[in-house]
C-alpha positions as CSV (number, residue, x, y, z in Angstrom):
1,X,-4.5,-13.6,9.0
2,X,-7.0,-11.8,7.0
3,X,-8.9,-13.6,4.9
4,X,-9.3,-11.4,1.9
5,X,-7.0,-13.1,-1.2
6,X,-4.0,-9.7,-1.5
7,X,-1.7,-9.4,-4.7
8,X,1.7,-8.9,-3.4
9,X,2.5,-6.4,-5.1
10,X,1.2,-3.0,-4.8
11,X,1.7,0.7,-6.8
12,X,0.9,3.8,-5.3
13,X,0.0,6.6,-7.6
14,X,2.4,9.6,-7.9
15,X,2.1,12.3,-10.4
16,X,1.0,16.3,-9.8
17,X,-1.8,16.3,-12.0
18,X,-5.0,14.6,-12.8
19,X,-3.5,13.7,-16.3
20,X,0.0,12.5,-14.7
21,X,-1.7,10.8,-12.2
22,X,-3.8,8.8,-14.6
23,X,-1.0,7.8,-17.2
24,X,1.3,6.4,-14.5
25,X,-1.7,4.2,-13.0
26,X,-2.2,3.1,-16.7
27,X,1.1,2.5,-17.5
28,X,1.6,0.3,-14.0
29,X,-2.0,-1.6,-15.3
30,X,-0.3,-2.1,-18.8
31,X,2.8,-3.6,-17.5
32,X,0.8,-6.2,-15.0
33,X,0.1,-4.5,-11.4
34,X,-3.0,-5.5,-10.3
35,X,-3.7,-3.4,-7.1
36,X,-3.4,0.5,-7.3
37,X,-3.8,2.6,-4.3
38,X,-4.7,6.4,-5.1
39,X,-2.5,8.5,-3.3
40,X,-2.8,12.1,-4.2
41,X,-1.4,14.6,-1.5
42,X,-2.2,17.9,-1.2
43,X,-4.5,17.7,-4.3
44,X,-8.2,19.3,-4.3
45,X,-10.3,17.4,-3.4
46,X,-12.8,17.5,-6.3
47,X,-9.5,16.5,-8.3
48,X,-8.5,13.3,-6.1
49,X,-12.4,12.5,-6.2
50,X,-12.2,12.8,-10.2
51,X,-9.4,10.4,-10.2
52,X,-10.6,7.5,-7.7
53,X,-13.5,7.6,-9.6
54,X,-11.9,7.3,-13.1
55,X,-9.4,4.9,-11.5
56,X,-12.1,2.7,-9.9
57,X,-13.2,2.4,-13.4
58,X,-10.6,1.6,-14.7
59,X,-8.7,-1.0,-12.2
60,X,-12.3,-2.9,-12.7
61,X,-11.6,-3.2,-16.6
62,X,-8.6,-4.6,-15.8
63,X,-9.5,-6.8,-13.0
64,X,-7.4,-5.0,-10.4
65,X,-8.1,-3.8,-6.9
66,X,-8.3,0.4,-6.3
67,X,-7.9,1.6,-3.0
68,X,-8.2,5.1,-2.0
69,X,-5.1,6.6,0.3
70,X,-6.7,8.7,3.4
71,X,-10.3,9.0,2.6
72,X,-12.6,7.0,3.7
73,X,-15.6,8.6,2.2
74,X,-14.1,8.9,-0.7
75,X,-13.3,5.4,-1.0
76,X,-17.3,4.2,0.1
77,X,-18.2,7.1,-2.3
78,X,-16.9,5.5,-5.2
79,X,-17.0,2.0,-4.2
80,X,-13.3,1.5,-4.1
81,X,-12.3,-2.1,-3.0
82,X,-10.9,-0.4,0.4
83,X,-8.7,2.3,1.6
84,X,-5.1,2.9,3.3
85,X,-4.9,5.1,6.7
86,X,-1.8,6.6,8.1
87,X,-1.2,6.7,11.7
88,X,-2.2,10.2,11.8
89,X,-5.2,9.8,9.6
90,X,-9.0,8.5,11.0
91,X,-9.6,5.0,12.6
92,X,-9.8,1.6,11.4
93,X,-12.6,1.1,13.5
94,X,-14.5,4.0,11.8
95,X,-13.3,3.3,8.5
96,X,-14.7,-0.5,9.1
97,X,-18.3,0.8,10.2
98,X,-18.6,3.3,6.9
99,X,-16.9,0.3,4.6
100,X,-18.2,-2.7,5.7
101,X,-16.4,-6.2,6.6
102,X,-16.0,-7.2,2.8
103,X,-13.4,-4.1,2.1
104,X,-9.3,-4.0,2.1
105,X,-8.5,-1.8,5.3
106,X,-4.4,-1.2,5.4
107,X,-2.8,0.9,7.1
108,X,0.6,2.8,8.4
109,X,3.0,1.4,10.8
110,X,6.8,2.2,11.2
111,X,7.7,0.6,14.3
112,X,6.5,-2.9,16.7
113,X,4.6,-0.5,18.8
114,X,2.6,0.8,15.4
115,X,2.3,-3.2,14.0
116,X,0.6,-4.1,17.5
117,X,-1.7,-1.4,17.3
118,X,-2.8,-2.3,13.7
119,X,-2.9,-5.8,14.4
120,X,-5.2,-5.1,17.6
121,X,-7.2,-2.7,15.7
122,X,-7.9,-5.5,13.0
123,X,-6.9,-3.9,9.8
124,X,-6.5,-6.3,7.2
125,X,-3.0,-5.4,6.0
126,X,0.2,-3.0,7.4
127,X,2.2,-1.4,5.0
128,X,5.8,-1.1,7.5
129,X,8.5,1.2,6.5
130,X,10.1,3.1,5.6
131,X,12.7,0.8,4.3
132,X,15.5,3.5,3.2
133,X,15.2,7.5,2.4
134,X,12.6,8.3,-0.6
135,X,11.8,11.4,-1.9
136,X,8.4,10.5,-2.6
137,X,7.2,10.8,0.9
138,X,7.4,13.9,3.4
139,X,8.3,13.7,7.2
140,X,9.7,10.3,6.6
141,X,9.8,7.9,9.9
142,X,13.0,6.4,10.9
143,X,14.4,4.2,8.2
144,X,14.1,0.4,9.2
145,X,16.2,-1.4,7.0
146,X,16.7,-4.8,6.6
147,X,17.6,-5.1,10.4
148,X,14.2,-3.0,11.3
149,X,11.8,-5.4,9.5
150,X,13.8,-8.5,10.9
151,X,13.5,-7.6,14.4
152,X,9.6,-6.2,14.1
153,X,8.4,-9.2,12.5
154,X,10.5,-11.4,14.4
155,X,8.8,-9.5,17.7
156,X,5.1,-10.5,15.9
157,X,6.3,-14.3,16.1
158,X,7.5,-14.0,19.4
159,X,4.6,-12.2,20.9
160,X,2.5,-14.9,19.3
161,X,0.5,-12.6,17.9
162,X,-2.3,-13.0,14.9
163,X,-0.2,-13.3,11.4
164,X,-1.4,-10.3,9.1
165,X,0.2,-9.6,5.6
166,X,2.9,-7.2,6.1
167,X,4.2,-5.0,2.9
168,X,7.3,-3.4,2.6
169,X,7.5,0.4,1.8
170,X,9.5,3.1,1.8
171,X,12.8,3.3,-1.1
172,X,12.4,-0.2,-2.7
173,X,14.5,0.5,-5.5
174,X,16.1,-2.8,-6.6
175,X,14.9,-6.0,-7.0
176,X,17.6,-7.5,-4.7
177,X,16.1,-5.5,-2.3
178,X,12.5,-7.0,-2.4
179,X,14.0,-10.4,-2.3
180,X,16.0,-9.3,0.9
181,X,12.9,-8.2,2.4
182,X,11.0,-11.5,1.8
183,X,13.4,-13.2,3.3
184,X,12.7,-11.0,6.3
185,X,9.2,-12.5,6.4
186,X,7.1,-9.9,4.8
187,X,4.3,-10.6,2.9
188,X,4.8,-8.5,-0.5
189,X,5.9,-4.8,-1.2
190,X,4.5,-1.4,-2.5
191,X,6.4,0.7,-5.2
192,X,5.7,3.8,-6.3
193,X,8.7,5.7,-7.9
194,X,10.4,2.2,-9.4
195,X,7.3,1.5,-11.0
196,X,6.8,5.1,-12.4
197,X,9.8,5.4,-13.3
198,X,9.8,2.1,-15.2
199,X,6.9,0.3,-15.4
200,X,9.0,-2.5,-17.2
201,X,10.3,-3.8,-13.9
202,X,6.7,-5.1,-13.2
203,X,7.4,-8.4,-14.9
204,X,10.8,-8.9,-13.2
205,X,9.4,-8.1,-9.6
206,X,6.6,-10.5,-10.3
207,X,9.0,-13.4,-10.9
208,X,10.4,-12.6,-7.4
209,X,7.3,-12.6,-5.9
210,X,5.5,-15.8,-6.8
């Protein structure tokens, strides 16, 4: 397992502007999340590399970790505290090179096949879903479910391969769900609508997670 401490908890940034962007990260740092990941899609880029650097800023004041969704540059160009890759986006051997050993490198994986790649590829976390339809994601993968993350994770054991923190993603709307997933053996979840939605559930989802 990766050796770098993780919250287990983790909200990733929706809004369509720079200023919606912003008040929902705040409002997520004001009710108690202490890791952000900046995930702007389809942004320009001089907008998304306004934000990671205001939210880098930010997180810091509040003691919380800011990664950067996608871009690796972006992330060593403001000195985020590491970056998330989808399958489809560049390597997590490149990313390690241009980011260095100390920095949180997570990335995609919706299936065994995608958490044995990630695992071989050494990234330091896998986010695994998605769990049940969202709307906050395009091009969804097939929907796991409860069953999905049992049988993956209980493949990892089997295979004897190297434990690595596995979040949840993908529709987490209630907090029976998270607990269900715990049970399932992963290692902590990542919200984004819930927690924009109403930041207030932060405390709650906290008291499932310790």
């Amino acid at each position: 397992m990766s050796t770098k401490t993780m919250e287990k908890l983790q909200y990733i940034s929706q809004g369509q502007t720079l200023a919606a962007q912003k008040d929902n990260i705040l409002k997520a740092l004001d009710a108690g999340v202490k890791w952000i990941q900046v995930r702007w899609k389809g942004a320009h880029q001089a907008y998304v590399y306004r934000l990671a650097e205001q939210v880098k800023n930010v997180c810091s004041r509040y003691g919380a970790t800011c990664i950067i969704n996608d871009h690796t540059a972006l992330a060593a160009a403001v000195d985020a505290d590491g970056v998330h890759l989808g399958l489809e986006d560049g390597s997590i051997d490149a990313a390690r090179k241009l980011l260095g050993p100390k920095k949180i490198i997570g990335g995609t994986a919706n299936s065994f096949t995608d958490v044995y790649q990630r695992i071989t590829e050494n990234c330091d976390y896998i986010g695994l879903g998605p769990f049940r339809f969202t709307k906050t994601k395009h091009n969804l993968s097939p929907l796991l479910g409860l069953d999905g993350y049992e049988n993956i994770i209980g493949q990892v054991r089997q295979e004897g391969l190297s434990p690595i923190p596995i979040f949840a993603i993908g529709g987490i709307a209630h907090l029976d769900d998270i607990q269900q997933l715990l049970q399932t053996g992963v290692y902590g979840i990542a919200l984004s609508g819930s927690i924009t939605h109403n930041p207030t559930i932060v405390s709650s989802i906290h008291k499932i997670l310790i």
